[in-house]
Each structure stands twice: as C-alpha cells, then as structure tokens.
N, C-alpha and C positions, 0 to 999 in steps of 0.2 A: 311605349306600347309593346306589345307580344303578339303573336301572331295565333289563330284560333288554333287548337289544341287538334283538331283533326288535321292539320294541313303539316308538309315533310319542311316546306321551307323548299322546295326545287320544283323546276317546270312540273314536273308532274303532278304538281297539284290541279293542274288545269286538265280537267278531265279527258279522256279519248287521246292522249299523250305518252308514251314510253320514249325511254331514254336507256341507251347502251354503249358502254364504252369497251373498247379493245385497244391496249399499248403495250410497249415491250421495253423494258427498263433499260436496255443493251443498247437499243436504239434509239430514247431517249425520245422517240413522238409514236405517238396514236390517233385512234377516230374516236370521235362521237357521231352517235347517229338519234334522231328525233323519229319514231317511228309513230304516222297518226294509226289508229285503229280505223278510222273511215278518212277518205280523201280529204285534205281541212283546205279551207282558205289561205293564199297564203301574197305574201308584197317580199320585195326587199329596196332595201334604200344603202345605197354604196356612198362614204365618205371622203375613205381613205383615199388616196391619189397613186396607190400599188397593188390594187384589188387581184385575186387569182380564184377566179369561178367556173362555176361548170351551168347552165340553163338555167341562168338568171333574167334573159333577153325576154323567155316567156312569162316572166312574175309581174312585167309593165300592167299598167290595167286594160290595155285596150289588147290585150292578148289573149287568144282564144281560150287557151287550160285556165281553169279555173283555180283547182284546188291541184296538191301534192302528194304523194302516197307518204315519204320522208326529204327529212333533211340530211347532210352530214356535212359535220368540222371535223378537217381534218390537219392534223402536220403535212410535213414533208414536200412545204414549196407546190408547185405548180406538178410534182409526180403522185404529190397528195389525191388530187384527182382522180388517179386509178380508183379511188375507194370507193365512188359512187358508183362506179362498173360493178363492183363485188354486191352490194346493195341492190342493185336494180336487176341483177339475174335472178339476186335468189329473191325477190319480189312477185317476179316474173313466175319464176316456179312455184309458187305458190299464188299463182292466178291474182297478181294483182296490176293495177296498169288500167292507164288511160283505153280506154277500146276504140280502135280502130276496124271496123269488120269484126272478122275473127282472132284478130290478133290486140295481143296488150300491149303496152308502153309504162312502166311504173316511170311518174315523174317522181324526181330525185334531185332538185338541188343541190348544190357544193358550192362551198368556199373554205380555203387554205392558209396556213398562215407558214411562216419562213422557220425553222426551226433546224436548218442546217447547220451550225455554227456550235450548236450547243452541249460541247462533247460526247454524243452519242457515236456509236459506230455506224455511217451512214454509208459504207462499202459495201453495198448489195449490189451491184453487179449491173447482169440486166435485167433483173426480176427485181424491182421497188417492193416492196411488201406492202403496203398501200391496199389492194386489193381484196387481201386475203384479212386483212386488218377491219376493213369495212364490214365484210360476213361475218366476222367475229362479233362486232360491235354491236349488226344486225340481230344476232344471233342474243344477245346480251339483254337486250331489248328486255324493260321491267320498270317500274314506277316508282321502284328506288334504283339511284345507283349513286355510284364515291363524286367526291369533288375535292378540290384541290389537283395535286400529282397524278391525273389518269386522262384518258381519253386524250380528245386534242389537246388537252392541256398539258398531256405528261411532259414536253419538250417546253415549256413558253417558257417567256423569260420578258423579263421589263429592265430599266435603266440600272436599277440599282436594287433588284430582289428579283429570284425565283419567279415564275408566271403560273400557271394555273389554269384550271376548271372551275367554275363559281355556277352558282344558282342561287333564286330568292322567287318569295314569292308575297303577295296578298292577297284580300278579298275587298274589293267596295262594299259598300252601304245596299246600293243595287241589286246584290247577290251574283257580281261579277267576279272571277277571280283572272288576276293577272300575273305570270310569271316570266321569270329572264333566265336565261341558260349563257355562257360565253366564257368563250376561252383567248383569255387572257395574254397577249404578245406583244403588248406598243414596246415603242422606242421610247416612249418616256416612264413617268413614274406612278405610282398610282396612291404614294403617300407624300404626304406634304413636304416638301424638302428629303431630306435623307434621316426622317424622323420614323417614328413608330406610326403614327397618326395618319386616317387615311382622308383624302380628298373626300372622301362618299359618306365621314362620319354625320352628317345630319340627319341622313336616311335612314342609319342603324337601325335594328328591329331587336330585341333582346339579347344584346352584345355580341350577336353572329360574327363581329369579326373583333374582338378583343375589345368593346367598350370603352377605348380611350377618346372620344371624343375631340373635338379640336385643340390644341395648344393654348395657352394660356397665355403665348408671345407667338407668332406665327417667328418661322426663323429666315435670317436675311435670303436664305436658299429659296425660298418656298415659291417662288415664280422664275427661279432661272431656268433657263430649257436647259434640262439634263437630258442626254439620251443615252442611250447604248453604245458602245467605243466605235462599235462596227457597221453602226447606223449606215444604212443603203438602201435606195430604192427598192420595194418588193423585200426587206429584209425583216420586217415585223406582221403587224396584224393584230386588232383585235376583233374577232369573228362571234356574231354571237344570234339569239333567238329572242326574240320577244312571241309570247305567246296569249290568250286570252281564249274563254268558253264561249264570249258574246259572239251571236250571230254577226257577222260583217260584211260587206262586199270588198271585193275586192280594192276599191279603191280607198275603202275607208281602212284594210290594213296595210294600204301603203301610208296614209296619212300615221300609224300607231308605230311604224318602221321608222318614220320620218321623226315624231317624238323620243321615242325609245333614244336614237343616238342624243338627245341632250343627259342620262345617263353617261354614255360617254365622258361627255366635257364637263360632267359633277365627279367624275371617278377617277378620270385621267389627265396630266400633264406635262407634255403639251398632246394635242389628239387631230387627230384628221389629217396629219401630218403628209408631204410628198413621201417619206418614208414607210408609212403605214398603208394599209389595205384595208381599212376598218368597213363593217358591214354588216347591216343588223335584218336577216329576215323575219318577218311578222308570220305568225299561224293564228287562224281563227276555228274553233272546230264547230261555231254553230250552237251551241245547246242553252245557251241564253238567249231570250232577244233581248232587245234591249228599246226602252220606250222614248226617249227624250231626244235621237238623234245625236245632232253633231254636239252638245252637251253632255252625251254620254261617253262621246266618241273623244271629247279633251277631257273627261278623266281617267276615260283607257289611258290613254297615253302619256298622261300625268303616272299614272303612276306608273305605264310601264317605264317613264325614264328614271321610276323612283327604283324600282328592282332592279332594273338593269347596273345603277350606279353599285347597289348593293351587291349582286351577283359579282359584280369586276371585284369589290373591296375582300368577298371571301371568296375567289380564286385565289388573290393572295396569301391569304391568312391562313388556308387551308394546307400550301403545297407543304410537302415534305422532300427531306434531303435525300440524294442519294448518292453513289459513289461515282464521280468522275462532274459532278453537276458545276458549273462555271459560275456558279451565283450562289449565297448564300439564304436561305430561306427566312420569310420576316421572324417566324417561330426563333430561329438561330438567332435571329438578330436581335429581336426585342422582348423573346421567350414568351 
C-alpha cells in the first residue's frame, strides 16, 4: 500500500501540529518540540522502568488540565529538562498558557532520553544548553522538518546501530489521520538479529525504511536480548508521540497511549526494559469526531501502534554518520 499523495509521511500530517527540531553535532544531542496551534488533548502511558519527565502527573485523566500548548523530546538525561523551561517562556511571551486570573501557564510536557555516553562533547560546565536548545526547536516549529540524525534523535543510539528521529503516518477509512513521531534510544535492537531487516517490516508503507521485508530464515540471533555494552538503569529511552485529528476525551487518549506502546514491542527488541524509560504521549486536536465510539477508538489505536512501529524502523534507517559517532549507521551497514 502507499500512502495518499497529499500526506509528508510525519506527525504533521495530523492537522493543528508543528514540529521543530534544534541539535548541535559537537554535542551529539538536541530537542524536538510538538507545538499544537490550539491547546489539544493529550494522555501519556509510561513503560519503561527509567522514565525522566517533566508534568506528566497532570496527563492522568482525573486531572484537572485538559489539553497542552506543546510537547518536547529531549537528550541530555534528566538536564535535558531544562528545555521545557526554554519552550514555556517563550510560550508565555507570546500569550499563550493555561489562564489562571490574569496570568498564563503554557502547559509543556517532557520526557528525556540518556544520550551521555555517546561521544559528544558534554563539558558544558554549569549552563547545560538544553534551554537554549528548546527555543531553538520552538522557534523551528513548521509542518516539515528532518528525521533521522536531528532533534532528540541527533544523540540516540540502540544495541547494535545509530538511533534516530522517525515519523509515519496514515489515514482510516473514517477520514481519521493517525501519526507517530519518536526518537529512537533502547537498549536493544530494532532490527532482527544483527541483520538489515527491521522488527517493524510488516507495517512498511512504500519501502520508508529499505523494503527488505522479513528474512527468508529468521537467524539463530533473532530473539537473544542483545543490549548496549553500557546498558544501565536511566541509560536509554525510547520517547516518542502518538497523535491523531479525532475528537477524544481525555481518557480515550490515554487508552491510544496505551495502544500506541504495542508499536514498541513490533519495533523493538527486547523493550520495556528496567534499562529503558520508554514513553508514549497521545495528542488529540479535536477536528474529527468521530461516530462509532470505542470501535473507533481500537482502530485509532491500531493503527497508532502500526505508525508508531514504523516511525521507530525509519528513525533508524534514516540516521546519518557523523564524526566521532560510537555506532555505525544501518545506511553504513547495509547501504
């Protein structure tokens, strides 16, 4: 199947959605930031068992905020954080924010992934760049932007290949469109064994990540838990978006949050790991309804865990090499 001719193939096919990335090749991690044009709906569902967030407590369904101004993914561990600070000032100066009286609050989401280790120059002192990284990203904000080697991805890294920035996207039948954003960091692998071949080839969409489809012999490898040499508590992450135009409540896009991670375990092996942080928030912006209820609500999410698998498989396939990078890229590997 192909994907309709008006759509990029990235979140931002999901209408009232901008996306902006800001990294720095020296330091080998960056942000991405999800900027809604109007407040959206939004859930997250936490997996992984080393998660590193910032006001996630408020996405529960029985919590008062509803909707989100943005999201961001960022590098840089738990200093990665800074970058929603950078995001919600200049939110704020531009009058945007939950209102309180006279005053705003842009909600801002974050979550982090580990990308210390991964020969960048991470000697900044006591000013993280993080911050300043975030307004960039903000600043970046548009309906295209790169995948692969950028934003939170510039730094990722998996078992045994380069890590990434991925996106994917569809449309139902419905007139719903469903897309996945995520950057790319497990402890494990995201192709079958130590082969070219990804976990996520059944989902392919017009050969978006190299069209080799499954093995023809799975190889003896293809279920041992490979990790990362330096595999550690809090030392990976895969962070990522599930988004959709249908109108939702808030509790029906934690239920699409909840889907979306099986994604995950189509794309990645092994996942949900003590090692991992993995973390998938849902955005709804509304512009659909949708008629059929909770049948409408398991094909959302059918398919967001069908893009999502996709999105992980071209983060990979995407990244590019660069100088001092600890990993070889699958391009490098299986050209």
């Amino acid at each position: 199947c192909a994907l309709p001719i008006s759509m990029r193939n990235l979140l931002t096919d999901v209408a009232g959605l901008k996306v902006g990335n800001a990294d720095d090749p020296k330091l080998k991690s960056g942000v991405t930031v999800i900027l809604c044009d109007q407040p959206a709906t939004a859930a997250v569902h936490v997996m992984g068992g080393a998660p590193g967030t910032r006001e996630t407590d408020l996405l529960a369904p029985e919590q008062t905020v509803e909707a989100v101004d943005a999201l961001v993914l960022s590098g840089g561990s738990a200093f990665g954080l800074d970058a929603a600070g950078g995001v919600m000032a200049d939110l704020a100066a531009a009058g945007r924010g939950f209102a309180v009286g006279p005053a705003r609050v842009p909600i801002v989401p974050a979550a982090i992934l580990f990308d210390l280790l991964n020969g960048g120059d991470k000697a900044w002192g006591a000013d993280p760049p993080y911050r300043d990284l975030g307004r960039r990203a903000l600043a970046a904000a548009s309906t295209d932007f790169a995948v692969g080697t950028a934003g939170a991805g510039a730094g990722a890294t998996t078992a045994n290949l380069k890590g990434g920035l991925g996106s994917a996207s569809t449309k139902l039948d419905n007139g719903v469109t469903v897309a996945a954003l995520v950057a790319v960091n497990a402890v494990g692998r995201a192709t079958i064994g130590d082969t070219r071949h990804f976990w996520a080839a059944p989902f392919e969409v017009s050969a978006e990540f190299g069209g080799a489809g499954y093995p023809a012999v799975f190889p003896p490898d293809a279920t041992s838990i490979a990790a990362k040499p330096e595999a550690r508590v809090g030392g990976n992450t895969t962070i990522a978006v599930v988004a959709t135009d249908a109108k939702l409540t808030k509790a029906e896009a934690k239920r699409l949050a909840v889907m979306a991670h099986d994604g995950f375990a189509r794309a990645l092996w092994p996942v949900h790991s003590p090692f991992d942080g993995d973390l998938v928030f849902a955005l709804a912006t509304g512009r659909v309804p949708i008629a059929n209820g909770a049948f409408d609500i398991a094909a959302i999410g059918a398919a967001g865990a069908a893009v999502m698998a996709r999105a992980i498989a071209r983060g990979i396939y995407e990244a590019t090499s660069a100088p001092g990078d600890t990993l070889r890229t699958w391009r490098q590997r299986f050209g």
